[in-house]
C-alpha beads as a LAMMPS data file, in Angstrom:
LAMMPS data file: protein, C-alpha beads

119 atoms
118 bonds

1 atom types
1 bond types

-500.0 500.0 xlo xhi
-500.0 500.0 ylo yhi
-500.0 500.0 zlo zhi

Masses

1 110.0

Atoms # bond

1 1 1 -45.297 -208.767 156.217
2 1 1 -43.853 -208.101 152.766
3 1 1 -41.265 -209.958 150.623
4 1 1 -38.750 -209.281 148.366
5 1 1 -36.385 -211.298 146.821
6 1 1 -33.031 -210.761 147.301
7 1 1 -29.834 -212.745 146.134
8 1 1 -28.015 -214.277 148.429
9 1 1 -24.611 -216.072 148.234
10 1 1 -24.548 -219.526 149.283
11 1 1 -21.532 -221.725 149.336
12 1 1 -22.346 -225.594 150.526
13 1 1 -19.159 -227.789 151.834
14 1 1 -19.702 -230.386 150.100
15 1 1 -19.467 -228.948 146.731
16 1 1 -17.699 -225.677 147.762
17 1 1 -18.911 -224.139 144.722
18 1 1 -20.262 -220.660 144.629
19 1 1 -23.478 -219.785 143.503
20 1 1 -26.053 -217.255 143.203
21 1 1 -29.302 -218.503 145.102
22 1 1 -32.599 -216.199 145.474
23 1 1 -34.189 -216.497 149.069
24 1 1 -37.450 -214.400 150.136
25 1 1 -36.613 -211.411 152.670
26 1 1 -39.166 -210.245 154.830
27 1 1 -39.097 -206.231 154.991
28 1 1 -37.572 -205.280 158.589
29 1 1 -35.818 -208.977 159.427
30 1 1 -32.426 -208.891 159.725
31 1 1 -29.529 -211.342 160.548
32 1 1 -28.586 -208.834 163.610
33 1 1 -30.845 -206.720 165.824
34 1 1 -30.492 -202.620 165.500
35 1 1 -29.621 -201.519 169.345
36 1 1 -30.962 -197.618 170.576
37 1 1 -28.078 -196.244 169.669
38 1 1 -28.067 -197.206 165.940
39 1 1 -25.490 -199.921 166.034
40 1 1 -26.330 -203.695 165.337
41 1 1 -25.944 -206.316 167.669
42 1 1 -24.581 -209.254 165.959
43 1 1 -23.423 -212.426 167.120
44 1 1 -20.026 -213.511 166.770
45 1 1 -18.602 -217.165 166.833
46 1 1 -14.548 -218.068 167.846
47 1 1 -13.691 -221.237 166.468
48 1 1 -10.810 -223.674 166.753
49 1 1 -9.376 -225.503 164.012
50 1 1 -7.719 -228.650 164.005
51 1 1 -5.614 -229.976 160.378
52 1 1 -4.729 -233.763 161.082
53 1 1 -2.439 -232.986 158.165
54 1 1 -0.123 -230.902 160.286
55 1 1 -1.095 -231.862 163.845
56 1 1 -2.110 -227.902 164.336
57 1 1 -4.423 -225.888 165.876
58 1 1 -6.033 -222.106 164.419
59 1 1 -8.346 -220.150 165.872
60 1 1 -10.284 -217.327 164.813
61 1 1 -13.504 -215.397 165.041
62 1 1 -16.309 -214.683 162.262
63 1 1 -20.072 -213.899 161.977
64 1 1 -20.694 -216.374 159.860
65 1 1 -19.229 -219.860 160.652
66 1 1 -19.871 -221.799 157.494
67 1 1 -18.653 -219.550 154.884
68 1 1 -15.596 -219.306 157.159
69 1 1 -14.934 -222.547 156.929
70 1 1 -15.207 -222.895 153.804
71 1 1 -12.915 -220.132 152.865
72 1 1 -10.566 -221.935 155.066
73 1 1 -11.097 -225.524 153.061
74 1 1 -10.706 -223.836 149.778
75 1 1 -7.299 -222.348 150.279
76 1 1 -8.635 -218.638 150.524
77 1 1 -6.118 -217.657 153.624
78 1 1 -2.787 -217.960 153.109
79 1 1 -1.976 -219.020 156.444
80 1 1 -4.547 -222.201 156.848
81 1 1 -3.468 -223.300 152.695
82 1 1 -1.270 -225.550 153.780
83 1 1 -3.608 -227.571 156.545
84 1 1 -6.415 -228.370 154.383
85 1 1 -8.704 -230.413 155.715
86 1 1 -9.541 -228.348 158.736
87 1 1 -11.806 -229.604 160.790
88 1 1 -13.772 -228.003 163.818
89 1 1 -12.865 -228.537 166.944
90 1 1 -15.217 -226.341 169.036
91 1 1 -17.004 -223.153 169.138
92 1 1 -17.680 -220.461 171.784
93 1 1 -20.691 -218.448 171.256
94 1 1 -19.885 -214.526 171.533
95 1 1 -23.079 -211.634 171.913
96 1 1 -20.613 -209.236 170.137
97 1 1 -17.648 -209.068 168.293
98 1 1 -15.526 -206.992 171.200
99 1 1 -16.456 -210.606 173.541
100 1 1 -15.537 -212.418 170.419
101 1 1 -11.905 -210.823 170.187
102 1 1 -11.400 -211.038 173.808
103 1 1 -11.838 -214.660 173.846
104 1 1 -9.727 -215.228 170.475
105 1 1 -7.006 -213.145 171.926
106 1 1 -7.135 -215.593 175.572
107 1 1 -7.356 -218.262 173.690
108 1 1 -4.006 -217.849 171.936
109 1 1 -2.332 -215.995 174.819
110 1 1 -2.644 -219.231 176.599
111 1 1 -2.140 -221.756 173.776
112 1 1 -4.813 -223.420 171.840
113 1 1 -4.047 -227.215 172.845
114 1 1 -3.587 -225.818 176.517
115 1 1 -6.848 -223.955 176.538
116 1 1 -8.872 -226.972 174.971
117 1 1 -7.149 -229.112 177.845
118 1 1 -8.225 -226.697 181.105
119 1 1 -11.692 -225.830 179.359

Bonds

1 1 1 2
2 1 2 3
3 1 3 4
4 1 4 5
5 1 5 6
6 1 6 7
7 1 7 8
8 1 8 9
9 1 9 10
10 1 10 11
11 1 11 12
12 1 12 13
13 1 13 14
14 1 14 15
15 1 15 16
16 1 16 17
17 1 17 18
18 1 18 19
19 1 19 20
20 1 20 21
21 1 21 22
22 1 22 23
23 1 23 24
24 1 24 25
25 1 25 26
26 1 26 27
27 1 27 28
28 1 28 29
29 1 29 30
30 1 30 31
31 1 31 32
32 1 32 33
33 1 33 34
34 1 34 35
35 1 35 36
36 1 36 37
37 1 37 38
38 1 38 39
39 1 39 40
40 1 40 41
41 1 41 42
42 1 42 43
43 1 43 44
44 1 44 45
45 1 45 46
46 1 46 47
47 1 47 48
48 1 48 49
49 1 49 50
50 1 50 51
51 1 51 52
52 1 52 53
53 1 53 54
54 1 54 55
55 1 55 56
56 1 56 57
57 1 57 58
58 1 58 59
59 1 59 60
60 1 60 61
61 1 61 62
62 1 62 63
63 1 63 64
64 1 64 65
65 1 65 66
66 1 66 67
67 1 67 68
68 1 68 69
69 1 69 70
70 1 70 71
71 1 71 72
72 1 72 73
73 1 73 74
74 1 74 75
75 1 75 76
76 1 76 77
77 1 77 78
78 1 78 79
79 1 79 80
80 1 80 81
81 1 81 82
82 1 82 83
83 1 83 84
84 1 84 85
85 1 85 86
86 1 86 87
87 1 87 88
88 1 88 89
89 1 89 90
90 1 90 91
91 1 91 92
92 1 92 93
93 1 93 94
94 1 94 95
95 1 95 96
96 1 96 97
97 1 97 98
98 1 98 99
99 1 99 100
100 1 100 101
101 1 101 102
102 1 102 103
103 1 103 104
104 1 104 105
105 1 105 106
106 1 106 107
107 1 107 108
108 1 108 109
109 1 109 110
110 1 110 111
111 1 111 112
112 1 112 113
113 1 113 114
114 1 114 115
115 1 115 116
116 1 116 117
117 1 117 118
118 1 118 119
């Protein structure tokens, strides 16, 4: 199999610093798998939040669970600014992102604490 290098954007908690980092890509791997119909299949990940700070919950859904975070812990959404530290509380593994937003969307129908409790 061939290789190319690529650059690819890697962000590490503990330093949360940006940086350019070059990784080898093999030709024909991907992060998702192309379905018959053209489309990708990529996995999706809802996650809940806890900040100690504020004794609140957030949930939310992404394809890529560490950079999220990260955003998060860096002040890059308004809404979660204000909670930093957030920690994470538990993930739910989703094949697609149409499971994904079903679950997010139970998950705060019901109530975040609630849900944690009955599941």
């Amino acid at each position: 199999m061939q290789e190319s290098k690529k650059l690819c954007y890697f962000c590490p908690l503990i330093s949360g610093m940006w940086r350019p980092v070059p990784i080898a890509i093999g030709i024909g791997s991907s992060v998702s798998r192309r379905r018959r119909d053209g489309r990708r299949d990529m996995k999706y990940v809802v996650y809940i939040l806890l900040s100690e700070k504020l004794g609140t919950y957030y949930t939310g859904l992404t394809n890529n669970l560490v950079k999220r975070i990260a955003t998060h812990n860096q002040g890059g959404k308004k809404y979660t600014t204000k909670g930093i530290p957030w920690k994470v509380v538990k993930t739910y593994d989703c094949k697609d992102r149409s499971e994904a937003v079903r679950l997010e969307q139970k998950i705060k129908k019901r109530g975040i604490k609630r849900y944690l409790e009955e599941n």
